[in-house]
PDB file of N, CA, C and O in Angstrom:
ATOM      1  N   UNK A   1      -7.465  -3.590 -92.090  1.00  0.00           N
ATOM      2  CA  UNK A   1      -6.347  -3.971 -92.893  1.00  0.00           C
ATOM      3  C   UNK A   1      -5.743  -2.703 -93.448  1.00  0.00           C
ATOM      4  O   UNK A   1      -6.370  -1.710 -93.816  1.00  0.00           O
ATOM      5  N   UNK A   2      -4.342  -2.893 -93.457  1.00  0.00           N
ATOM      6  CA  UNK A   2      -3.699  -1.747 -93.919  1.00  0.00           C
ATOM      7  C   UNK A   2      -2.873  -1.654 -95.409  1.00  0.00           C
ATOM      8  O   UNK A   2      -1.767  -2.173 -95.255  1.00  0.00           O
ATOM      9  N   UNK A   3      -2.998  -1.318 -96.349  1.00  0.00           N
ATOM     10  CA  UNK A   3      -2.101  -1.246 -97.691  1.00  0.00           C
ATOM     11  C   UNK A   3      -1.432  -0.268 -97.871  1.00  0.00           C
ATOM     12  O   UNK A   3      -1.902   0.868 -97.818  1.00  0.00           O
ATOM     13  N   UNK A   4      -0.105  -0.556 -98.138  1.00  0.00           N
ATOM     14  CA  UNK A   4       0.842   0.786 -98.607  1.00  0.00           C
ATOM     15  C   UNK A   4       1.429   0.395 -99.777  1.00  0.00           C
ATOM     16  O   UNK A   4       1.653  -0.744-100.186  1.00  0.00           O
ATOM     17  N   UNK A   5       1.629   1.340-100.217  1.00  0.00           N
ATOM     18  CA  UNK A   5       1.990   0.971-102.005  1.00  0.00           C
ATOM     19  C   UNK A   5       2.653   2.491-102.157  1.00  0.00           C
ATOM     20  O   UNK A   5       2.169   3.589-101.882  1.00  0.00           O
ATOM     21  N   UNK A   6       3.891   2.139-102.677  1.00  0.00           N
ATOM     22  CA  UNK A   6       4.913   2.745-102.910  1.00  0.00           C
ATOM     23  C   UNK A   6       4.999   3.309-104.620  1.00  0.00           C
ATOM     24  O   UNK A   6       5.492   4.361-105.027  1.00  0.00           O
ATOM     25  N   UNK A   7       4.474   2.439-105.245  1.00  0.00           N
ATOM     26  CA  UNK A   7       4.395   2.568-106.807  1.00  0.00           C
ATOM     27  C   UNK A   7       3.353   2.318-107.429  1.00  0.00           C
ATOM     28  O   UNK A   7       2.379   1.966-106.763  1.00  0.00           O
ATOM     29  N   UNK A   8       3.247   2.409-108.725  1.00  0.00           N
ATOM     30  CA  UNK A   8       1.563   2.305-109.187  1.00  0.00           C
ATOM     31  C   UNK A   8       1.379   1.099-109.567  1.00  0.00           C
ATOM     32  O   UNK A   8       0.189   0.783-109.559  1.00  0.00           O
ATOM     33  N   UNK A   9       2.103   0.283-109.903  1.00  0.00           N
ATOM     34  CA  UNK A   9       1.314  -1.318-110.399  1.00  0.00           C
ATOM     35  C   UNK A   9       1.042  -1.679-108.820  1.00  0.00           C
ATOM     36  O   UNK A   9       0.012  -2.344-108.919  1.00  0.00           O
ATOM     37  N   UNK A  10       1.248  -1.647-107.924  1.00  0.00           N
ATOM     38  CA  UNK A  10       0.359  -1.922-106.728  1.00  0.00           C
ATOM     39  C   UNK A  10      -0.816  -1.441-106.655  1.00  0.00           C
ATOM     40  O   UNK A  10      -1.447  -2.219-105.939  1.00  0.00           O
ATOM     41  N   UNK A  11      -1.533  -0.531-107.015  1.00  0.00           N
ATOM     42  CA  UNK A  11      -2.557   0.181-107.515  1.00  0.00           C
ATOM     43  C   UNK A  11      -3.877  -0.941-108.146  1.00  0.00           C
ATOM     44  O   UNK A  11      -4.890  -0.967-107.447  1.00  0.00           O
ATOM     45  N   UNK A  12      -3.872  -1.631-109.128  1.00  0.00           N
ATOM     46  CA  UNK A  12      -4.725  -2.862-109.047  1.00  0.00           C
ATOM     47  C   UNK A  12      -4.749  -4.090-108.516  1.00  0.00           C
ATOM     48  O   UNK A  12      -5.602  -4.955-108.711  1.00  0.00           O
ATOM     49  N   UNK A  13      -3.569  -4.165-107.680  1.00  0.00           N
ATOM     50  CA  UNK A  13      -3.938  -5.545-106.082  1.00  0.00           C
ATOM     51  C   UNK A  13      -4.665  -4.930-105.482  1.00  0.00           C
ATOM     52  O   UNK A  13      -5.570  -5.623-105.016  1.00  0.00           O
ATOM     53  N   UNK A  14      -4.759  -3.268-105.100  1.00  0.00           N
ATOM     54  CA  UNK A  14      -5.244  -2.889-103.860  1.00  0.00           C
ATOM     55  C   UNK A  14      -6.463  -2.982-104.345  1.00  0.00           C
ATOM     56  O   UNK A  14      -7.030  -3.254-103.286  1.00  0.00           O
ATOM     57  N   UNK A  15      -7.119  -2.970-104.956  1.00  0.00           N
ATOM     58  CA  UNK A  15      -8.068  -2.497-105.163  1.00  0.00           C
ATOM     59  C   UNK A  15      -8.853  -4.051-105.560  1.00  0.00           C
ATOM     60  O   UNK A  15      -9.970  -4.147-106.069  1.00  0.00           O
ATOM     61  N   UNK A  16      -8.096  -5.014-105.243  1.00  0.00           N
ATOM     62  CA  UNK A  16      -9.005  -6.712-105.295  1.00  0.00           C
ATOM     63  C   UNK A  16      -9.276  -6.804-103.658  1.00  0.00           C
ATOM     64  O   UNK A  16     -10.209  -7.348-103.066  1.00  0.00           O
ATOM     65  N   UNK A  17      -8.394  -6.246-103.256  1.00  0.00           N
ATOM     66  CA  UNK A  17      -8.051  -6.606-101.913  1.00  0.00           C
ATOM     67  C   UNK A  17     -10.195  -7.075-101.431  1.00  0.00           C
ATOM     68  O   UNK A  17     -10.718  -8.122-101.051  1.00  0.00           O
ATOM     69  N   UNK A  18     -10.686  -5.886-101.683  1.00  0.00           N
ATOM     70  CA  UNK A  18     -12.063  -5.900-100.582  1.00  0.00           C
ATOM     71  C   UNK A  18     -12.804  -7.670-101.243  1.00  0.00           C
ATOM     72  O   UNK A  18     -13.210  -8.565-100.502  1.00  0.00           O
ATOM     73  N   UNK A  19     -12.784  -7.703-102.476  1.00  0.00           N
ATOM     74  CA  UNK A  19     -12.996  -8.907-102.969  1.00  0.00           C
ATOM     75  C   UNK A  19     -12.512 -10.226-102.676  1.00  0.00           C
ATOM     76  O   UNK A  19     -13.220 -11.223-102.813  1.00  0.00           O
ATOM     77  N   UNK A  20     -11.071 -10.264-102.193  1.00  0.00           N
ATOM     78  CA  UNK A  20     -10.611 -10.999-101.536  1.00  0.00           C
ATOM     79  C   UNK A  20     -10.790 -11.391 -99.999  1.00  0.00           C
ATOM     80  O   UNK A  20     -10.729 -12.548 -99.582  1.00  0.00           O
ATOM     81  N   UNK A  21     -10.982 -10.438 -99.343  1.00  0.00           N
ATOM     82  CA  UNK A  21     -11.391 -10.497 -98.170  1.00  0.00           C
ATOM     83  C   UNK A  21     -13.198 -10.780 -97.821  1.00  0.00           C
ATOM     84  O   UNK A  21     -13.682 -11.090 -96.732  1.00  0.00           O
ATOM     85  N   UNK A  22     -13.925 -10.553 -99.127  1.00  0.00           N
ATOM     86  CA  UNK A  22     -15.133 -10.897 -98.976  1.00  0.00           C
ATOM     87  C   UNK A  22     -15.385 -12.595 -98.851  1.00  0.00           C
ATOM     88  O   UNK A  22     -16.065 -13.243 -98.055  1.00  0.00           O
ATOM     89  N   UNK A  23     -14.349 -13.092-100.236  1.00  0.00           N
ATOM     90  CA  UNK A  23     -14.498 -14.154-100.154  1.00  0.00           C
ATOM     91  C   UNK A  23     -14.212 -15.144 -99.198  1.00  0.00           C
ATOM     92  O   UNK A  23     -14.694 -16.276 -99.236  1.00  0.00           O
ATOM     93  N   UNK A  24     -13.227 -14.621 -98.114  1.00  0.00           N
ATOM     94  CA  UNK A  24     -13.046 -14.931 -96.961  1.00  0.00           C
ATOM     95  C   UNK A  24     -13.786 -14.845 -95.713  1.00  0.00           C
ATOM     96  O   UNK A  24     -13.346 -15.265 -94.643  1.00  0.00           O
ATOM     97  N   UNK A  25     -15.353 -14.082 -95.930  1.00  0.00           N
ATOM     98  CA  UNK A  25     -15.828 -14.080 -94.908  1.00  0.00           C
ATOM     99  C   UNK A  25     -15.967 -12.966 -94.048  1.00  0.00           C
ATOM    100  O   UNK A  25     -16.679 -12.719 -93.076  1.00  0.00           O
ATOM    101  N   UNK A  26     -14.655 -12.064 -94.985  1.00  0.00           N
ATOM    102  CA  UNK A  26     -14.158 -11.250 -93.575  1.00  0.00           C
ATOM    103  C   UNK A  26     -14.649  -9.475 -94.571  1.00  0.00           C
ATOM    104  O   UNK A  26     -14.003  -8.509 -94.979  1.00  0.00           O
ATOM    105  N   UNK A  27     -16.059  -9.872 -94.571  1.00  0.00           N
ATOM    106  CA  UNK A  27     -16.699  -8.656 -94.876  1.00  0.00           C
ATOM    107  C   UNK A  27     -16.344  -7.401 -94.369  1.00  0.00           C
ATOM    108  O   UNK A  27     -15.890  -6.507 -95.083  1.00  0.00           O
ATOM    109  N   UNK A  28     -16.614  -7.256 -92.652  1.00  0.00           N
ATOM    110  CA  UNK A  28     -16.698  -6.419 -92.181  1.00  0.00           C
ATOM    111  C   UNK A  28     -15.046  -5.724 -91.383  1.00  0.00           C
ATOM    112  O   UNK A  28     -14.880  -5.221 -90.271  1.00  0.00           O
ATOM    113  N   UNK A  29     -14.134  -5.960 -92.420  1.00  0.00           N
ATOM    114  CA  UNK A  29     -12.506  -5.318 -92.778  1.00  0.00           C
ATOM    115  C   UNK A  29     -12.604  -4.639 -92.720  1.00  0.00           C
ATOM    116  O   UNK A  29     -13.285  -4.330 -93.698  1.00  0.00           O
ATOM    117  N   UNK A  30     -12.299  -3.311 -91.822  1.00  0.00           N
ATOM    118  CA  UNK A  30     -11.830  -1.845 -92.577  1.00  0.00           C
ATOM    119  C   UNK A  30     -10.271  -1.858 -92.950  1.00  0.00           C
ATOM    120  O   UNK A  30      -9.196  -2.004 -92.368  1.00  0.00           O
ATOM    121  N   UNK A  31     -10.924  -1.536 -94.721  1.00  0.00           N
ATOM    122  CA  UNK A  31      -9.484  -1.248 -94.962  1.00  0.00           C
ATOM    123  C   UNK A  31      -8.872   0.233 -95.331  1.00  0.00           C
ATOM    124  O   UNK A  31      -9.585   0.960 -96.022  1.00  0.00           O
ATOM    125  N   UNK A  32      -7.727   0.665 -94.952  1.00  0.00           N
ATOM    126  CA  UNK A  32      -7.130   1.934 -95.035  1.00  0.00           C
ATOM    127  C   UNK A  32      -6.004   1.596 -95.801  1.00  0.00           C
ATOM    128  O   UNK A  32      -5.131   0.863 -95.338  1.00  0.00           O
ATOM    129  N   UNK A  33      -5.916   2.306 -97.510  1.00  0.00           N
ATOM    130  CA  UNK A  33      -4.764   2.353 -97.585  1.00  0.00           C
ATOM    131  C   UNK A  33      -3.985   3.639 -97.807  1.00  0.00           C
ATOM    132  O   UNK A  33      -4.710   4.603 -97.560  1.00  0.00           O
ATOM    133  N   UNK A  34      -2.712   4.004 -98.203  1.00  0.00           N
ATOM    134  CA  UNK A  34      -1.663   4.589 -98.084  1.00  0.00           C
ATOM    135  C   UNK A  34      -0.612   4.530 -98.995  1.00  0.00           C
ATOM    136  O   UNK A  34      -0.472   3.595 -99.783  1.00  0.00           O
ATOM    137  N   UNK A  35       0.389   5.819 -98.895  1.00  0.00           N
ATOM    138  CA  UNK A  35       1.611   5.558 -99.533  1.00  0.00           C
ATOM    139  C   UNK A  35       2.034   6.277-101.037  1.00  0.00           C
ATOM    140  O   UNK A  35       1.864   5.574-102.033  1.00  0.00           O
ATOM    141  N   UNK A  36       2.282   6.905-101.120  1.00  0.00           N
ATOM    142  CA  UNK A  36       2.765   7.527-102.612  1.00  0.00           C
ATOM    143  C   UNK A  36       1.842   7.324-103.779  1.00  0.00           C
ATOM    144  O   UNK A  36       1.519   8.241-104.534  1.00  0.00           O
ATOM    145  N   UNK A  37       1.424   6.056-103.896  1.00  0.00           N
ATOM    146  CA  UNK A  37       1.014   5.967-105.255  1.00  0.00           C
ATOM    147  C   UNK A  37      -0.228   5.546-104.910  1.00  0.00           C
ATOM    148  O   UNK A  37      -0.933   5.285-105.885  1.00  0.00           O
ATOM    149  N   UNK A  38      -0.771   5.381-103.764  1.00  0.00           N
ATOM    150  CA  UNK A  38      -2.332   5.057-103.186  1.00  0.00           C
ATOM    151  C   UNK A  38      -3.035   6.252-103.092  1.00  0.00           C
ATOM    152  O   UNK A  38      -4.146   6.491-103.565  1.00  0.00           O
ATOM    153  N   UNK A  39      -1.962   7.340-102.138  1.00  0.00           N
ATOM    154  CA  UNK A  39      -2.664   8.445-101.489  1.00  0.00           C
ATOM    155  C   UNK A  39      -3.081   9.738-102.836  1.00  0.00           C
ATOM    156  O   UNK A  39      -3.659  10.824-102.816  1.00  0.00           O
ATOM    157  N   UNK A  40      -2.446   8.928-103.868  1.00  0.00           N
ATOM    158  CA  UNK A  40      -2.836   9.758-105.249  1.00  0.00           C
ATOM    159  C   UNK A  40      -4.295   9.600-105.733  1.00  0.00           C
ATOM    160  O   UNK A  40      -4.793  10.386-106.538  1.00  0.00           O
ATOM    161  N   UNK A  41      -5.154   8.237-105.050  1.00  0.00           N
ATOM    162  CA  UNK A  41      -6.646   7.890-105.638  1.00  0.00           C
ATOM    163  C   UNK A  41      -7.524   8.205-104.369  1.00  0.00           C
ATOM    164  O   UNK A  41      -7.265   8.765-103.304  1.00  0.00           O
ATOM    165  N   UNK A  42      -8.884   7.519-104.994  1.00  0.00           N
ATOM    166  CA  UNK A  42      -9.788   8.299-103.991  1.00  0.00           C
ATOM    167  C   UNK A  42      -9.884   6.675-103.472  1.00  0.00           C
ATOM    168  O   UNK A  42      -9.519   5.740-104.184  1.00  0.00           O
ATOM    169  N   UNK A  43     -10.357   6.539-102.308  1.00  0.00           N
ATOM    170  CA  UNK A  43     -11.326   6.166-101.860  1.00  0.00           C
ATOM    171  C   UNK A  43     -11.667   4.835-102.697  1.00  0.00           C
ATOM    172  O   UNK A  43     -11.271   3.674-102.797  1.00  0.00           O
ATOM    173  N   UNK A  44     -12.853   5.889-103.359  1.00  0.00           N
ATOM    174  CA  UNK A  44     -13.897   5.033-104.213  1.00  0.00           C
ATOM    175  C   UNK A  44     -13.225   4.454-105.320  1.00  0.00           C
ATOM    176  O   UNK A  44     -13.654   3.397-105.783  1.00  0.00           O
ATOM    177  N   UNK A  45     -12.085   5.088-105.873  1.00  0.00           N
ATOM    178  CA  UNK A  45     -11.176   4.040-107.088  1.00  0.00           C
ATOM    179  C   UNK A  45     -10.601   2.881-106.461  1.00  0.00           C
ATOM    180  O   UNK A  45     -10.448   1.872-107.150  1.00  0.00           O
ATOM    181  N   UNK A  46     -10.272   2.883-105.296  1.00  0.00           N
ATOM    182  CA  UNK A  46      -9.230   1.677-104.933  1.00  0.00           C
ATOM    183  C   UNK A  46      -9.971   0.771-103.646  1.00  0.00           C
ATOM    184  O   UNK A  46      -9.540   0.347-102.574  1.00  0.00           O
ATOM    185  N   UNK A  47     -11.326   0.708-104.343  1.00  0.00           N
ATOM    186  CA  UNK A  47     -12.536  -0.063-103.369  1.00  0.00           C
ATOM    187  C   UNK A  47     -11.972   0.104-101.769  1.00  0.00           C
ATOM    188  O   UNK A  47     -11.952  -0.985-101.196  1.00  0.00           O
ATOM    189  N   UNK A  48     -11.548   1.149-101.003  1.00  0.00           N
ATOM    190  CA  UNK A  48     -11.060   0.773 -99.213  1.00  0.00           C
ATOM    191  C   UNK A  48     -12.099   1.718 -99.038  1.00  0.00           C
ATOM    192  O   UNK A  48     -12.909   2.174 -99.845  1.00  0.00           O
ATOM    193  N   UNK A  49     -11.920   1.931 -97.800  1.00  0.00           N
ATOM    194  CA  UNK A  49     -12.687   2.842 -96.734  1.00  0.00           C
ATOM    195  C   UNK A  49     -11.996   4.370 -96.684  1.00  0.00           C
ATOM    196  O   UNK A  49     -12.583   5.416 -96.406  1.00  0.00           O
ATOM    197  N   UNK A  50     -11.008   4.254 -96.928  1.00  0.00           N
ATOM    198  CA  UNK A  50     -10.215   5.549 -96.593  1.00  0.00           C
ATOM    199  C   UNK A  50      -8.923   5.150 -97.144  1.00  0.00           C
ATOM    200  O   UNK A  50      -8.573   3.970 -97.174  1.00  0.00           O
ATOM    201  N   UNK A  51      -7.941   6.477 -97.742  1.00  0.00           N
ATOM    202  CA  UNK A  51      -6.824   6.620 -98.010  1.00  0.00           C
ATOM    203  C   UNK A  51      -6.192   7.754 -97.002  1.00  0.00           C
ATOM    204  O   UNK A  51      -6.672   8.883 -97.104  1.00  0.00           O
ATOM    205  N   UNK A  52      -5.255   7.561 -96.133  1.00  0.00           N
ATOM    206  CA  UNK A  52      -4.623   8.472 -95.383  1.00  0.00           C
ATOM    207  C   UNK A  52      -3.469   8.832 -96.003  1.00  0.00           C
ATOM    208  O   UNK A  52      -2.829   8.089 -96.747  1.00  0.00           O
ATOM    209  N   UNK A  53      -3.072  10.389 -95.607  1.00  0.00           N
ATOM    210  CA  UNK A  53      -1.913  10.693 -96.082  1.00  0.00           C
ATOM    211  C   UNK A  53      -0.624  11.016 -95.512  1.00  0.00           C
ATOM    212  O   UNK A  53       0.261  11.812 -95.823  1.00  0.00           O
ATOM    213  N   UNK A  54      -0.761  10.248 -94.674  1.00  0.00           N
ATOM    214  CA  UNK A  54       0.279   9.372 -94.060  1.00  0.00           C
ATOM    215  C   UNK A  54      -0.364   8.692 -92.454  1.00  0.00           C
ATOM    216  O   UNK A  54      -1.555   8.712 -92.142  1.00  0.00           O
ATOM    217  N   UNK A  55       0.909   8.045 -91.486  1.00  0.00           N
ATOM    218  CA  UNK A  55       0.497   7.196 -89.947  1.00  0.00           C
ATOM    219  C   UNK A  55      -0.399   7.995 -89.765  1.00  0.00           C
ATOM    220  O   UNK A  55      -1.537   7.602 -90.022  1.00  0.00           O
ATOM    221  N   UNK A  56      -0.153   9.829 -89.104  1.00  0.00           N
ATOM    222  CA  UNK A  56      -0.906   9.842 -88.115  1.00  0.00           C
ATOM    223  C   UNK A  56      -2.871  10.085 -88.665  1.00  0.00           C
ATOM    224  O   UNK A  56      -3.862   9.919 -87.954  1.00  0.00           O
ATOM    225  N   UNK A  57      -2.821  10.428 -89.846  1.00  0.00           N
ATOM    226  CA  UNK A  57      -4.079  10.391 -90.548  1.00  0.00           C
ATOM    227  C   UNK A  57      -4.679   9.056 -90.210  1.00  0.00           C
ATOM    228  O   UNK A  57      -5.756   8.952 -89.623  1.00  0.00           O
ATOM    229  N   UNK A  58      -3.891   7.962 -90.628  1.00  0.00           N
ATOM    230  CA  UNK A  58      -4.888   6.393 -90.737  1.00  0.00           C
ATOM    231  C   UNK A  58      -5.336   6.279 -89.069  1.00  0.00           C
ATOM    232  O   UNK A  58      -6.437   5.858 -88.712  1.00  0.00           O
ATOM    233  N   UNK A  59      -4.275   6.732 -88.144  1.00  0.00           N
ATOM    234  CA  UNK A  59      -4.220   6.478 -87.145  1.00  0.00           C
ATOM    235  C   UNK A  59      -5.686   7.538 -86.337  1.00  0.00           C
ATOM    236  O   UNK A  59      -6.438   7.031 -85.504  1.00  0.00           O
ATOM    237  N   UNK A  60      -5.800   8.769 -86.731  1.00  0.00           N
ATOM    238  CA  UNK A  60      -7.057   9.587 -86.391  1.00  0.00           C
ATOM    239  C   UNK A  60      -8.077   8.910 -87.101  1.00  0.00           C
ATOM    240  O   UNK A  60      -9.084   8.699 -86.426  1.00  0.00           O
ATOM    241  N   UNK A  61      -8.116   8.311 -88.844  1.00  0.00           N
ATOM    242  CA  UNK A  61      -9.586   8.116 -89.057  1.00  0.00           C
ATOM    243  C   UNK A  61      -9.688   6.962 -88.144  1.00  0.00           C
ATOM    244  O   UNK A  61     -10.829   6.826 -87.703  1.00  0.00           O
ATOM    245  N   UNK A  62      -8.515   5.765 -87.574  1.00  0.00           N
ATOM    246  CA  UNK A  62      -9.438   4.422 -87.553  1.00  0.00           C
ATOM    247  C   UNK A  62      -9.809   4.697 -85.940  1.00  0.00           C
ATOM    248  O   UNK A  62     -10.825   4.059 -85.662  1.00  0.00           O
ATOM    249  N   UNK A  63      -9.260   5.507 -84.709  1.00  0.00           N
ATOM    250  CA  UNK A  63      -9.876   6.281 -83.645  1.00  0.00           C
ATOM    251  C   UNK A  63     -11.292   6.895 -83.603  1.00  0.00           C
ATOM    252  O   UNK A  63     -12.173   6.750 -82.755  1.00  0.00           O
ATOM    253  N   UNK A  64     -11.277   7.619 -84.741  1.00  0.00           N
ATOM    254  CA  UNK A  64     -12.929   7.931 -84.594  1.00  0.00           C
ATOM    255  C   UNK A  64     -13.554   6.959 -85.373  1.00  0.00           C
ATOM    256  O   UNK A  64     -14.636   7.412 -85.746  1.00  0.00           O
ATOM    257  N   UNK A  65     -13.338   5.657 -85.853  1.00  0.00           N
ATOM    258  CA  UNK A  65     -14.439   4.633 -85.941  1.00  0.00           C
ATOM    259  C   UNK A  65     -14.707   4.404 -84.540  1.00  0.00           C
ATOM    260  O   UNK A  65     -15.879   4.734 -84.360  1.00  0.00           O
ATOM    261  N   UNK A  66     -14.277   4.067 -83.638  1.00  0.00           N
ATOM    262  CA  UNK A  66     -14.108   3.783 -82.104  1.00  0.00           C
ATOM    263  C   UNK A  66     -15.401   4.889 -81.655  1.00  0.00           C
ATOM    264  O   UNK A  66     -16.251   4.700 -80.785  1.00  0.00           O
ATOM    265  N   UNK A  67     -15.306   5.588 -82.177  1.00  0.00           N
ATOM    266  CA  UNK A  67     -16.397   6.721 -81.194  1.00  0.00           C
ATOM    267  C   UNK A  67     -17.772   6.297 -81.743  1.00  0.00           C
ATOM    268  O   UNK A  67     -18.797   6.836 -81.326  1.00  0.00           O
TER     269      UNK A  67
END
């Protein structure tokens, strides 16, 4: 799953997101997010897997999950 967030009150949806998707079952999501006001946190603040800083970044980390 992918999140981009342009501004900062998007900043605490993203970060329900993995909770939401748990409750769905759909544990094993990788999520990557992105975007101005995402690529400002880590990681570990905005519960995803990775923040890229910009396409071709999300696009190299989610390639080497593949390997």
């Amino acid at each position: 799953m992918l999140a981009s967030g342009l501004i900062s009150p998007v900043v605490p949806l993203v970060r329900q997101l993995r909770g939401l998707l748990r409750e769905r079952g759909l544990c094993n999501v990788v999520v990557v997010a992105g975007g101005a006001a995402l690529k400002q946190c880590t990681a570990e603040a905005l519960n995803v897997d990775y923040v890229a800083r910009d396409a071709f970044d999300c696009v190299h980390f989610l390639e080497g999950l593949r390997r």
